[in-house]
Every structure is written in structure tokens, then in C-alpha cells.
N, C-alpha and C positions, 0 to 999 in steps of 0.2 A: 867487187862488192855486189856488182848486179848480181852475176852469174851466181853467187852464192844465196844471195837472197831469194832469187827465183829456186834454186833447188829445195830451200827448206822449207818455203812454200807451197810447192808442190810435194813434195813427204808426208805437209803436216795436213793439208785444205786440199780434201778429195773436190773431185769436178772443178779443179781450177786449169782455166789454159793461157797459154802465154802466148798474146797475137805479135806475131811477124815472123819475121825469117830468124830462124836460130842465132846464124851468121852476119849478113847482112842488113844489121842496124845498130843504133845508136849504143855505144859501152857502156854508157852511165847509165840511160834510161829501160824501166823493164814495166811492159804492160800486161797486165793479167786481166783475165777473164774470170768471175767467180760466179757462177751459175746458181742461181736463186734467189740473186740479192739486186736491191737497186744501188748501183753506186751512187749516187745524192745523201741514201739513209747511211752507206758506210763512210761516207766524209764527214757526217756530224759526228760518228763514234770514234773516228782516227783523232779528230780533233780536240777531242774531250781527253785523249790520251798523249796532246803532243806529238802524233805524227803527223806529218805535212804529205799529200798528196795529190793529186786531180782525177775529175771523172773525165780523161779525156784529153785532147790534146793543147796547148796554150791558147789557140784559136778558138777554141770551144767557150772558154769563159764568159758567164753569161748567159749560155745557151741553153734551152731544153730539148735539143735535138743532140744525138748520138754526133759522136766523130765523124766530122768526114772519109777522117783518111781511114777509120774502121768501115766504114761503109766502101769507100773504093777497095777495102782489100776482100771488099765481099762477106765480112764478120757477120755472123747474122745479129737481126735485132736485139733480143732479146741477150744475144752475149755483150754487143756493143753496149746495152744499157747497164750490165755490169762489169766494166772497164771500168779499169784504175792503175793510172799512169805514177808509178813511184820514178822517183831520180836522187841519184848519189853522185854526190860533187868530192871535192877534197877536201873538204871541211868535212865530213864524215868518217867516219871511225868503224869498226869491226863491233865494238859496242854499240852501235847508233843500229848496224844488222840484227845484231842481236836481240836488240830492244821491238824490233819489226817484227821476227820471230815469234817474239811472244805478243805481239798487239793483232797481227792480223790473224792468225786463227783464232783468236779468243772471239773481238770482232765478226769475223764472218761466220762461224757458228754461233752467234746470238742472232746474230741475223735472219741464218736461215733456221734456226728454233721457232722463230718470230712469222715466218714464210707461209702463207696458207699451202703452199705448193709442198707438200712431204715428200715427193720425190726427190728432193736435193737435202732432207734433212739428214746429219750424220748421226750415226749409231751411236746411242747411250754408253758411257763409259763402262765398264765390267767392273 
């Protein structure tokens, strides 16, 4: 489910990166990097739509400071600040991806619509 999730992800939400090692980490958990947005604004819109997320790692909660563990893998700031740590357990379902699919790029293009910064805004539809 991770690995699926993050690829359609990355298909559909240009300038997104996926922080860690390909290989070695977590199978369930996938953290992305969405360049233009503050993760904070995109957890009030995940949550308006029922998806469940964090800006960050368990320990974070609570906090206004970026991840640690983003920081010690040297993430830079402004990507750490938009992290966002999804996790699929067994209780999820190929619907419940699918349902992400279509909440996070909708989400992160309003976002960065929203973005004074135009550099990361994506191209008007045709």
C-alpha cells in the first residue's frame, strides 16, 4: 500500500519527494516532502476530507519545530516544513489508497494555488 501510494503520488504532485532511503525503512509508513506548502495548512484540509496524517514524526506532536529525525537526515528546512508522514496499517484497504489519491493532489494544488511563492504552482489545466 505504501509503495503504491507514494507512486501515484509522485505521477500526480509534481515537486514532491519522498524523505528516506527507498529500502531501508518503515513498510507501512511513507513521508513526503510537498514543496510550497506548509504541512500545518495541509492537515486542516486532509482533515476536512477524513484523511488522517502528521506533520512529522510521533514525537513531534505538539511542536512548531520540524522533525528531528528530518533534520538529522539533513532534509533541508523548508522541505522539513512541508512533511507529511502517512501510515497504513491492516485495517486499510486498496480503497482507503485510492481515496488518498484523489484527496492529496486535490489538497496540495489548492495549497499551492494559495502560495505567494509561483514557483511551485502547477500548470492550469488545458
Amino acid at each position: 500500500m505504501r509503495d503504491r501510494f507514494e507512486t501515484g503520488v509522485l505521477e500526480r504532485v509534481p515537486n514532491t519527494f519522498v524523505n528516506g532511503d527507498p529500502a531501508a525503512r518503515l513498510p507501512n509508513t511513507s513521508n513526503l516532502s510537498f514543496t510550497g506548502i506548509e504541512a500545518d495548512a495541509a492537515l486542516v484540509m486532509f482533515d476536512r476530507h477524513q484523511l488522517c496524517c502528521s506533520a512529522g514524526s510521533a514525537c513531534r506532536t505538539g511542536s512548531l519545530e520540524s522533525s528531528h529525525v528530518l533534520r538529522a537526515m539533513n532534509v533541508p528546512a523548508d522541505r522539513a516544513r512541508a512533511s507529511m508522514r502517512f501510515s497504513f496499517g491492516r485495517f486499510n484497504s486498496d480503497a482507503d489508497v485510492d481515496k488518498a489519491l484523489e484527496i492529496v493532489p486535490a489538497v496540495i494544488s489548492k495549497l499551492r494555488a494559495l502560495s505567494p511563492d509561483n514557483s511551485v504552482r502547477e500548470p492550469a489545466p488545458v
